[in-house]
C-alpha positions in Angstrom: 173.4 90.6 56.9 172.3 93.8 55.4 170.3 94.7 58.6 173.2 93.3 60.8 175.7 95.8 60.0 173.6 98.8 60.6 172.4 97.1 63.9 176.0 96.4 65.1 177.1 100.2 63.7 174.4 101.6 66.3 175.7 99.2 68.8 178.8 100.4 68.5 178.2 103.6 68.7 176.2 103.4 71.9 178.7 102.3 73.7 181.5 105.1 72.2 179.0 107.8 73.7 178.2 105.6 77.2 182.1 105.7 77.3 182.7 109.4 76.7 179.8 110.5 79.1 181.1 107.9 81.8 184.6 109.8 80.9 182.8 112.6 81.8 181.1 111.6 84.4 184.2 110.3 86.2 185.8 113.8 85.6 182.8 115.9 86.9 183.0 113.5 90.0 186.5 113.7 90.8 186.5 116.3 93.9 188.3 119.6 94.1 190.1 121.0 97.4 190.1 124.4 98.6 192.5 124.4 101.3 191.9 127.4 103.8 195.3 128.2 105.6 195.7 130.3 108.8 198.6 131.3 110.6 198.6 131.3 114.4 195.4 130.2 115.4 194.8 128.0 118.2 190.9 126.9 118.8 189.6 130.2 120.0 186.4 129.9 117.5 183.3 129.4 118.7 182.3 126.3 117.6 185.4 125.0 119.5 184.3 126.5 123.0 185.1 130.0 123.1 182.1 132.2 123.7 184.3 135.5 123.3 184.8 135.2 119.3 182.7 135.9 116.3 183.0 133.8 113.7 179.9 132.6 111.5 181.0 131.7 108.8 183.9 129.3 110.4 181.2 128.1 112.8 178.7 127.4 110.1 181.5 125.2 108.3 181.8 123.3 111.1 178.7 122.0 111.6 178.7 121.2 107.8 181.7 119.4 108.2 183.4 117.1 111.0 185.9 118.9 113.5 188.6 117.7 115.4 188.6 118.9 118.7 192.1 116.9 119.7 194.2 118.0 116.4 197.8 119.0 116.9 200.7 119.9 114.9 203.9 118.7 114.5 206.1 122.3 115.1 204.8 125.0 116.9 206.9 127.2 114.0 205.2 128.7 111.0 207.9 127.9 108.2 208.6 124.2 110.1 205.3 123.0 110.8 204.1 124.2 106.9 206.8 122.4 105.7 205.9 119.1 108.0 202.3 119.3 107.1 202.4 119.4 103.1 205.0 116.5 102.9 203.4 114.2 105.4 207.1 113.8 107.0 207.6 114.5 110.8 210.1 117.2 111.9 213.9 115.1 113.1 216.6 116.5 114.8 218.0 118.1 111.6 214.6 118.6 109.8 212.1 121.4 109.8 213.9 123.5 112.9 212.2 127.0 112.3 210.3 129.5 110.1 212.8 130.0 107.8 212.2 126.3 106.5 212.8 125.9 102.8 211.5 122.3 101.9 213.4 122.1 98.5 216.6 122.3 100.4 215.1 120.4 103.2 213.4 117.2 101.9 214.6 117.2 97.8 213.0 114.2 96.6 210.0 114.7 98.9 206.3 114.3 96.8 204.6 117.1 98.1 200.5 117.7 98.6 200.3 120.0 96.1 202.6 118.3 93.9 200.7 114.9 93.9 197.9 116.9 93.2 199.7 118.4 90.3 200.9 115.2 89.0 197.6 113.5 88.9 196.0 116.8 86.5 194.4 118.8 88.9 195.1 122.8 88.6 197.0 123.9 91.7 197.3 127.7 92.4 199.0 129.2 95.9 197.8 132.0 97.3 199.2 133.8 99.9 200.8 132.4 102.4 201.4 128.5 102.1 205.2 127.4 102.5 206.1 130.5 104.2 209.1 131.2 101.4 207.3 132.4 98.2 210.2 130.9 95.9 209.7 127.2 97.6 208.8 124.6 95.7 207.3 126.8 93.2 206.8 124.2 90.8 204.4 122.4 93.0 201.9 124.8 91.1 200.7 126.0 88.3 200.0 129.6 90.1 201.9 131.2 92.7 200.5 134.6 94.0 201.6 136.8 96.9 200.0 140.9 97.1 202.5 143.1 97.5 201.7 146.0 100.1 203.3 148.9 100.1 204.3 150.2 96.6 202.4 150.1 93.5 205.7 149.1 91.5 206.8 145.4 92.5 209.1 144.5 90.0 212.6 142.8 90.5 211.5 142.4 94.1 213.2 139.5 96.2 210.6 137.0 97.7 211.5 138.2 101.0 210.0 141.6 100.3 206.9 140.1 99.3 206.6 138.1 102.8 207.8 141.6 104.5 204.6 142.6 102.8 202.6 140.4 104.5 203.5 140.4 107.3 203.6 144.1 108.3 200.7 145.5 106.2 200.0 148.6 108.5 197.5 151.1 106.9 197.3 153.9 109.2 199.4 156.8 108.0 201.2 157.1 111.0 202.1 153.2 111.2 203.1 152.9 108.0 205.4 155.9 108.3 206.9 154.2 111.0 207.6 150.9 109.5 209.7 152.4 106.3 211.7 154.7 108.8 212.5 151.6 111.2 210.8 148.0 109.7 208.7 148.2 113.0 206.1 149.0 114.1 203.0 148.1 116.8 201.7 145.1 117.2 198.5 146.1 116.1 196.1 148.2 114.6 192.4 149.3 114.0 192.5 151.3 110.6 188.9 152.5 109.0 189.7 150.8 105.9 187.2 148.3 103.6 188.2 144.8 103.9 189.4 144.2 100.4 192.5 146.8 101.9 194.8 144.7 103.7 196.6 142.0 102.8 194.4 138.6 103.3 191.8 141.0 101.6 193.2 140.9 98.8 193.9 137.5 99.0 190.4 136.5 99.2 189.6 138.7 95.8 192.0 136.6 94.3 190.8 133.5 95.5 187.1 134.4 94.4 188.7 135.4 91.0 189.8 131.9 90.4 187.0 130.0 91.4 184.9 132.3 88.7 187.9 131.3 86.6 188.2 127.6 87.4 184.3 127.0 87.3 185.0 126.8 83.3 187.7 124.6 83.4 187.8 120.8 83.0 190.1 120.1 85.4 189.6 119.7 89.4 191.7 121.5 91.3 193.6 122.5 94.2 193.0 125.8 95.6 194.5 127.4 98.2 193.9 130.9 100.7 197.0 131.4 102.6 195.9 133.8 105.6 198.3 135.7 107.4 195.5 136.3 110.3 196.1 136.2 113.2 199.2 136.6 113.0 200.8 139.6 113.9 201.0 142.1 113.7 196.8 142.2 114.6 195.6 144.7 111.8 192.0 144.0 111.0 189.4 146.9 109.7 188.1 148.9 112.6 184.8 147.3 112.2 186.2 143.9 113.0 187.7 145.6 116.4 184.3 147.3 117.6 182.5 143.5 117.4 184.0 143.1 120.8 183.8 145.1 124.2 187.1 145.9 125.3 185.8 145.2 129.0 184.8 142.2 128.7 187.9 140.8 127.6 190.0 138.7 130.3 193.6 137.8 131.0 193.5 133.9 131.1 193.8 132.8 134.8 197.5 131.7 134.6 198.6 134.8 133.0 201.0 136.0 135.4 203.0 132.5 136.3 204.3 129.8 135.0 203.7 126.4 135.8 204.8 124.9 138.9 207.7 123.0 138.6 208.4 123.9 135.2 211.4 123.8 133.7 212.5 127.3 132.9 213.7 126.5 129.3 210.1 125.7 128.5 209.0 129.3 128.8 209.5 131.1 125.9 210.5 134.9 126.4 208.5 135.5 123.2 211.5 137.4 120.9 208.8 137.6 117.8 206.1 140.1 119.9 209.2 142.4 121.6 210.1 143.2 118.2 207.3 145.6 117.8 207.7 149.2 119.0 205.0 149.3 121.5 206.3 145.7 123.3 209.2 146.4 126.5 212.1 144.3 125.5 212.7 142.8 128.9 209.5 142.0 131.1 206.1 141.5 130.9 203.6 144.3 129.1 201.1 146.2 131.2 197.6 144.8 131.6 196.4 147.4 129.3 198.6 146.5 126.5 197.6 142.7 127.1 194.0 143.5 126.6 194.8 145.4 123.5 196.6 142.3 121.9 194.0 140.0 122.9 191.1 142.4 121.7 193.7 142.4 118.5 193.9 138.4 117.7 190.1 138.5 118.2 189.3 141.0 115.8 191.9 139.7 113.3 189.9 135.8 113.6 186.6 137.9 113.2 187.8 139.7 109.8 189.1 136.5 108.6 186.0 135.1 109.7 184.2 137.5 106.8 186.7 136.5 104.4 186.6 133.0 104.9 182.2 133.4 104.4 182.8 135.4 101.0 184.9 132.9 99.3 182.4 129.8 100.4 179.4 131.9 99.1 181.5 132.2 96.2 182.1 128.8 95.7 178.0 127.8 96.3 177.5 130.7 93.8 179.5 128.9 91.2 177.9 125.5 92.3 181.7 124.1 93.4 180.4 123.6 96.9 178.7 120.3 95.6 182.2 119.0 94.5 184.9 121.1 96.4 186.3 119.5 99.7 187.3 122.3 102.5 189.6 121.7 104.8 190.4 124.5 108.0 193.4 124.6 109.6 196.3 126.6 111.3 199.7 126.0 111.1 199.8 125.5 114.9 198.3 127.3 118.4 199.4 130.6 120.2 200.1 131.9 123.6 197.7 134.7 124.6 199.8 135.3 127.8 199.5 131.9 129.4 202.3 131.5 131.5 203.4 135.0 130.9 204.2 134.2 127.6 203.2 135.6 124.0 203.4 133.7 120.4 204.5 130.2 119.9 207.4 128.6 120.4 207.1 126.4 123.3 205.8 122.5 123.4 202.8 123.8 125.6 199.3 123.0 124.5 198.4 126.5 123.4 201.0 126.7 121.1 200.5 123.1 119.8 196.7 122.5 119.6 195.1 123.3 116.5 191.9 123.8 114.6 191.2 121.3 111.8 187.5 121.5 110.0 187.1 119.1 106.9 183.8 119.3 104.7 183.5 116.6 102.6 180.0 116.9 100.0 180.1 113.7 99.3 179.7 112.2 102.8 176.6 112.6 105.0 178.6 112.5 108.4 179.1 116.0 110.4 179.9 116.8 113.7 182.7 117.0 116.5 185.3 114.2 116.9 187.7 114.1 119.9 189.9 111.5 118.2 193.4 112.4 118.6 195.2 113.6 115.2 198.5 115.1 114.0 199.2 117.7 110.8 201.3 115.0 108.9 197.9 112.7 108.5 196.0 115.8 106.5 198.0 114.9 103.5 197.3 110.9 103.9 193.4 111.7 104.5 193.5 114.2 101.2 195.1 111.4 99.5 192.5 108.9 100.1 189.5 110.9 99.4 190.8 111.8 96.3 191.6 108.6 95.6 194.9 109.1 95.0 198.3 106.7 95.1 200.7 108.3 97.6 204.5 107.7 97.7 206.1 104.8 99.1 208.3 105.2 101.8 207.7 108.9 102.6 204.8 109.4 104.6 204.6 109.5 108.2 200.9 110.7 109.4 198.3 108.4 108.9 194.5 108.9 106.9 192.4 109.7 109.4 189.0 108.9 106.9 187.7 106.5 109.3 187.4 109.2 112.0 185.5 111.5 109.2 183.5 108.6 108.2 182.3 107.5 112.1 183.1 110.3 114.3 182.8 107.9 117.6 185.9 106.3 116.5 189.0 106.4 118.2 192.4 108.3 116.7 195.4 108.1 117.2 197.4 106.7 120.6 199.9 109.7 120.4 201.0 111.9 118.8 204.3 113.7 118.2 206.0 117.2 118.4 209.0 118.7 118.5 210.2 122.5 119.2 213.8 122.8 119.2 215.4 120.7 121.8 212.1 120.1 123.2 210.6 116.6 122.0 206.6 115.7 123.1 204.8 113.0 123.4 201.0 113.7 123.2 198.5 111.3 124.4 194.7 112.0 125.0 195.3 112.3 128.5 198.9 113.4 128.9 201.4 115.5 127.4 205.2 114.4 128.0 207.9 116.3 126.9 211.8 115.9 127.1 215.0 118.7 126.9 217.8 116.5 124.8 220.9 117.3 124.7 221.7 117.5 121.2 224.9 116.6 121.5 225.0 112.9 123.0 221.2 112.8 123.1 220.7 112.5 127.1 217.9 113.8 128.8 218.4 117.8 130.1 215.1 118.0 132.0 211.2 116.6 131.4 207.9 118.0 132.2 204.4 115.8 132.0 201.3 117.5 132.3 198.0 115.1 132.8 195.4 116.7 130.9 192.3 114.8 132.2 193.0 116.9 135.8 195.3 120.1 133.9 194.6 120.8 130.7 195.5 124.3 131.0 199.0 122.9 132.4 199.2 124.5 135.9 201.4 121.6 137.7 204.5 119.6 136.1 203.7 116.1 137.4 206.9 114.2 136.1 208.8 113.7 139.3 204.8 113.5 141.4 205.3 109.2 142.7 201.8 108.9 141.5 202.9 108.9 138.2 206.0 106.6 137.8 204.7 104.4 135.5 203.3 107.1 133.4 206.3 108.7 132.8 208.3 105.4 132.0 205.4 104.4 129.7 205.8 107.3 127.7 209.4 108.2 128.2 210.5 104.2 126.6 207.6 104.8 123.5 209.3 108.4 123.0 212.7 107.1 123.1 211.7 103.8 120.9 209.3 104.7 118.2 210.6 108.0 117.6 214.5 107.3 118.0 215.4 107.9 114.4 213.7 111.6 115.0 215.3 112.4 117.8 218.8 111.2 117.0 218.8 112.3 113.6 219.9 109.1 112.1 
């Protein structure tokens, strides 16, 4: 018995330490997020297509990663489609309208992404811009942070100042001077400044900051870099600008019509860009001016571009890249003059298509995936690969794991959208979109653009007899499975 006790003590204490170290073990294994958040960036990146832009470091993420080729959101509207996105809920009738979205007000009891994050011990700081109100939800996080521009003295300022910050961020003399005289200015700018100068500059300082800080921590977390690039206006570092050759930039082909048979309340008149000094109020801007906006967003993708490489060398630095899952995305597309028009806004594909890039370390599989995905199904997807239990009754995307996991599978059969009045139906090979009156719910008008033959949406089909049965396959799935969205009941 003597030699028992001393046997069983060891025992015992073998499996106390196999228990703390599998503790451990299950700790070190549970996988951060670093969510990288643009504003106003359709798929104009290489590794989607487009020869004209520069950026490496997105590029090289991609083929780490998988990325969705066929990834839309669910409101072409910064505040809206945020709002959509991190509570997994489609936009209704009365929900998620427009920028100024606040999601507290909005959806009360709603579990948010970061909040589920936060509930199940991960660390979860906002930087930049995320919900686009600084004072939304801000107990979703343990951090919120937002640079201020302008002065060095920020106290007692209203969150609205802070987004006025980001959003205008000029750094020529001259532009700046401008912008406190009148709060406009151009819509762009090439300033010799160093990167760490503007705005998303100094958002990437602060995200490197906390990965040194977070490194040392025993928590995972959920990290965030809130770009405002591209948005405008385009500022970027001159350096950023002279990557391109301003002749060799093109108008798109459609850039001076709109589609046939469109419907003229589906063409935006762009408000947002004629609020900047150098923009005409009424008409179309000269071809020169158009170059110089495109040569802008370009530049603005390329210096985010650089930012975006920094932090992920940071993050390999710190050895979090072996346990960090990256996700890509934009809050929704842009018009670069297609169809005469400028921003968002409209239920057109530029405005609605959006890059999406997830890199998971864990898995193997990398590459491109044309199945068909909406912005509501990145929180179920985060969810799952995280392991994590998601609210009943809330969400309405869908995981999209098994398209990360076998990128030859199929997605999703639609997918919806809504601007305004404007409801849409998105299929792989069609885009269907109804006018409703808000007011008894009727039809105003319709457009259906077959994007196996149009992509770049030249020719409204819905009244073309070829396509009948099309548009009453689509119209009755519309009107039935989202009913409730667009009737706001």
């Amino acid at each position: 018995m003597k030699l028992f006790f001393p046997f069983l003590s060891v025992i015992i204490m073998a499996i106390i330490l196999f228990s703390c170290k599998a503790v451990t073990l299950e700790k070190e294994q549970k996988p951060n997020i670093l969510l990288l958040y643009m504003d106003d960036l359709r798929p104009e990146l290489s590794s989607f297509g487009a020869s004209q832009i520069i950026s490496p470091n997105i590029d090289g993420l991609a083929k780490k990663g998988v990325q969705f080729t066929s990834a839309y959101c669910n409101v072409p509207v910064c505040g809206a489609s945020r709002a959509s996105m991190l509570t997994g809920m489609l936009p209704t009738k009365n929900r998620f309208l427009n920028y100024d979205t606040f999601v507290e007000k909005e959806t009360p009891n709603a579990i948010t992404l970061p909040q589920l994050y936060k509930n199940n011990g991960y660390t979860t700081i906002s930087n930049g811009k995320i919900y686009h109100h600084l004072d939304d939800r801000e107990s979703d996080w343990n951090e919120v942070w937002r640079p201020y521009a302008f002065d060095k003295k920020d106290e007692n300022l209203v969150p609205t100042d802070y987004w006025q910050s980001l959003w205008k961020d000029y750094q020529n003399e001259k532009n700046r001077v401008e912008y406190k005289a009148t709060n406009t200015g151009p819509a762009y700018e090439s300033a010799e400044v160093n990167d760490s100068i503007y705005i998303d500059g100094l958002v990437t300082q602060k995200v490197i900051r906390d990965i040194k800080k977070l490194k040392n921590s025993n928590k995972p977390f959920f990290l965030t870099a809130g770009f405002i690039s591209p948005h405008l206006p385009f500022n970027a570092p001159k350096k950023y600008w002279d990557l391109y050759d301003r002749n060799s930039i093109k108008q798109p082909k459609n850039y001076n019509y709109i589609p046939k048979n469109a419907p003229e309340m589906s063409i935006s008149t762009w408000p947002e860009m004629r609020a900047y000094s150098n923009i005409p109020k009424n008409g179309q801007v000269s071809d020169s001016i158009a170059i110089d906006l495109m040569h802008g967003y370009y530049a603005t993708i390329s210096y985010t571009d650089a930012l975006i490489g920094r932090i992920l060398s940071e993050l390999k630095a710190q050895e979090l890249d072996k346990n960090t899952i990256v996700i890509l995305v934009s809050d929704h597309g842009y018009n670069l003059q297609e169809h005469t028009q400028w921003a968002k806004f409209t239920n057109y594909n530029t405005s609605t298509q959006v890059p999406l890039i997830i890199y998971n370390p864990f898995s193997k599989n990398k590459g491109k995936t044309d199945a068909l995905v909406e912005l509501v199904d990145v929180y179920p997807t985060l969810a799952e690969l995280c392991k994590l239990e998601t609210p009943k009754n809330q969400l309405d995307g869908k995981s999209f794991i098994d398209n990360i996991e076998d990128i030859s599978k199929e997605g999703k059969e639609h997918v919806f959208i809504k601007k305004g009045n404007g409801f849409t139906l998105k299929t792989k090979e069609f885009s269907y979109t109804e006018f409703i009156n808000p007011k008894d719910n009727t039809t105003i008008t319709s457009m259906l653009y077959d994007h196996k033959n149009d992509k770049t949406e030249n020719v409204n089909v819905v009244n073309d007899s070829k396509y009948i049965e099309i548009v009453y396959k689509l119209k009755t799935i519309l009107r039935t499975n989202y009913k409730s969205n667009i009737e706001g009941i």
